[in-house]
N, C-alpha and C positions, 0 to 999 in steps of 0.2 A: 902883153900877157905876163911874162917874167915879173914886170914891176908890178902887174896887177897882184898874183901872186905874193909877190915880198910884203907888201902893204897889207892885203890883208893875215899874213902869218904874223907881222908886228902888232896888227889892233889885236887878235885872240890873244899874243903876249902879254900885252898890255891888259886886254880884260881877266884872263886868268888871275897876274898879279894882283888884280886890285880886289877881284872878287875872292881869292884867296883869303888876301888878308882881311879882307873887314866884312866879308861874307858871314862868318861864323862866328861874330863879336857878340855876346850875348846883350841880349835886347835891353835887360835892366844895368846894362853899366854902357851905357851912350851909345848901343851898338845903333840903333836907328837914327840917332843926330850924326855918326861915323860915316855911317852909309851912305845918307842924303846929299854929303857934301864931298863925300869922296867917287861916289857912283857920278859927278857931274863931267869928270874927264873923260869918261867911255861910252855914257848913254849919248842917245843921239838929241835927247832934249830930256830932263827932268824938272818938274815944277817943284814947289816948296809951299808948306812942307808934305813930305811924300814921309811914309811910315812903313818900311821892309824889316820886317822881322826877321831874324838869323836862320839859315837854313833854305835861301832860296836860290835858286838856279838861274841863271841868265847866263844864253848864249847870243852872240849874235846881237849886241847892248847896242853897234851903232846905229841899227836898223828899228830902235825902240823906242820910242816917245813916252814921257810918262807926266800926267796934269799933275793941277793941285790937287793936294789934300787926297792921296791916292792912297789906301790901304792894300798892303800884299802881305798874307801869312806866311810861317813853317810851312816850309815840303811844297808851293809853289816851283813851277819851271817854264819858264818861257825860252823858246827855242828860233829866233828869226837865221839861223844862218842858214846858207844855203844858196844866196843871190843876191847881189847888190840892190834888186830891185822889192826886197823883200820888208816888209813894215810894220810892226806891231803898234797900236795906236791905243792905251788906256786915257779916257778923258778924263775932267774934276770928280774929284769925291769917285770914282771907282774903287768896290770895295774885291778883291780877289782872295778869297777863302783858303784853307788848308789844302794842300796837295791837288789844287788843282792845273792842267797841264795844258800849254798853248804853244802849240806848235805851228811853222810855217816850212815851206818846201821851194820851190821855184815860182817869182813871179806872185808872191802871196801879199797880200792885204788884208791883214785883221785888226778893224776898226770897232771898239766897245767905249759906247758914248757914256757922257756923265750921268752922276748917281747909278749907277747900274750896278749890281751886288751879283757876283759869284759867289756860289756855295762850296762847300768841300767836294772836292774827288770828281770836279767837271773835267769833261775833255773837250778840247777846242782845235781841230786839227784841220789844214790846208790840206790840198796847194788851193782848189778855189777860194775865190777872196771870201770873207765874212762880217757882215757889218753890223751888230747888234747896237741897237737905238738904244736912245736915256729911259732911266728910269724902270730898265727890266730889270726881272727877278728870276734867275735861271738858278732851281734846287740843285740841293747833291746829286751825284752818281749822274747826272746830265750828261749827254751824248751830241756835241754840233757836229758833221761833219763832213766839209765842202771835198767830195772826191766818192769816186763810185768805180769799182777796177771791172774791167771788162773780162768776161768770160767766154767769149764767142765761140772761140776755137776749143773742143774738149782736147784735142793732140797736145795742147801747147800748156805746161803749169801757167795758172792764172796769175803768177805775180810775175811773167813776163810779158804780158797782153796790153800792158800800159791802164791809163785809169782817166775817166773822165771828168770835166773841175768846171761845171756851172756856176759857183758858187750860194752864198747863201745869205737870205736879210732875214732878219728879225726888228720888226718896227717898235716904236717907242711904247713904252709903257707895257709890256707884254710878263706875262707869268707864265713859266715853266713849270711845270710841277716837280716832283721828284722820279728820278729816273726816266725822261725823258729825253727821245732821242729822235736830233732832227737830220733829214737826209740831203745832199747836194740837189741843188738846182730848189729850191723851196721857198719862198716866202712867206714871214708870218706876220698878217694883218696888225695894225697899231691895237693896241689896248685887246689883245689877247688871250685868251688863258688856255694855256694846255693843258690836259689832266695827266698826273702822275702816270708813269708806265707806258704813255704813248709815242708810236712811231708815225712822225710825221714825215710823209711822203710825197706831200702836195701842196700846192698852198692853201692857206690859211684864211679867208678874207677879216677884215677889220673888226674888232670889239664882238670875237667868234669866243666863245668855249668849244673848245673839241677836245675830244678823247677815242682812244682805244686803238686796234693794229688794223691797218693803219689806222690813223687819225679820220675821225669823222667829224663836221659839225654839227651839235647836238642843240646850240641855242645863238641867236645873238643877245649882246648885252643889251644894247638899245633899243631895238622894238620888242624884244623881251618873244620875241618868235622859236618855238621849239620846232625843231627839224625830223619829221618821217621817219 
């Protein structure tokens, strides 16, 4: 445990420094060729070329995988620390938006497959795992979020109750709308559309439109069937 300990106080060391210095190298004078080549001592895998603009946050870089051709904006924060067993997984061409925020906790797995575009100001938050297929499109102000805290007991404040971690899929080709917000334990059918503003609580089946609180399906894509 002591060694466990020492080792990782040396990789935060090491990631602090490096994200220090080339963290906040402005974009138009090489800071993203800087980065790409200097982020390869700390990340646990980076592809090339990968395009990080100035101003993002990484914790937790050896637990973080990053493809090719991966775009991540300003005000971006990924957070995998927390557990050795902990992963963040961006595949090819993933596009990560402004200030959006992915975090993990114990035992977390968050896998977001290629071409997949995040919008501005999403949140993506553990501990259950999260596995978002190729080819979504998850809007701003978006809400994933694998964990649900238990309130059983009124005697006891609820953020001592512990919290439940199903986890969460979102299948390929699926559209989020804007402001929507998906709950643990859920899956959302391939080729998808959620409407704006909704909370999904349940699952989802395949090439569904659903909308509203919660989420209801209202048509499928393919047999073009409206729902009661």
């Amino acid at each position: 445990m002591p060694n466990e300990q020492h080792s990782s106080k040396l990789k935060r060391s090491q990631e602090l420094l490096v994200t220090t210095v080339l963290g906040d190298v402005p974009t138009l004078f090489l800071g993203s060729k800087l980065r790409n080549w200097g982020y390869r001592s700390i990340f646990f895998q980076i592809g090339n070329p990968v395009y990080i603009q100035n101003g993002v946050e990484f914790i937790g870089t050896s637990c973080i995988e990053i493809g090719n051709g991966v775009y991540i904006f300003k005000g971006v924060r990924m957070d995998a620390r927390g557990h050795k067993n902990n992963k963040i997984h961006l595949g090819n061409r993933v596009a990560i938006e402004r200030n959006v925020d992915i975090g993990c906790l114990e035992d977390t797995y968050i896998h977001i497959d290629e071409d997949t575009f995040i919008a501005p100001n999403v949140c993506i938050e553990g501990p259950g795992d999260i596995k978002i297929g190729k080819h979504c499109m998850i809007a701003a102000h978006s809400g994933i979020y694998a964990n649900n805290h238990n309130f059983a007991d009124p005697m006891e404040p609820i953020k001592y109750q512990g919290v439940t971690r199903k986890g969460i899929v979102i299948e390929d080709d699926c559209w989020l709308g804007h402001g929507v917000t998906v709950l643990d334990g859920v899956t959302i059918g391939k080729g998808s559309v959620i409407g704006a503003g909704s909370v999904v609580n349940r699952d989802i089946p395949a090439f569904s439109i659903a909308v509203g609180i919660p989420a209801r399906v209202i048509k499928n894509r393919i047999t073009k069937d409206i729902a009661n």
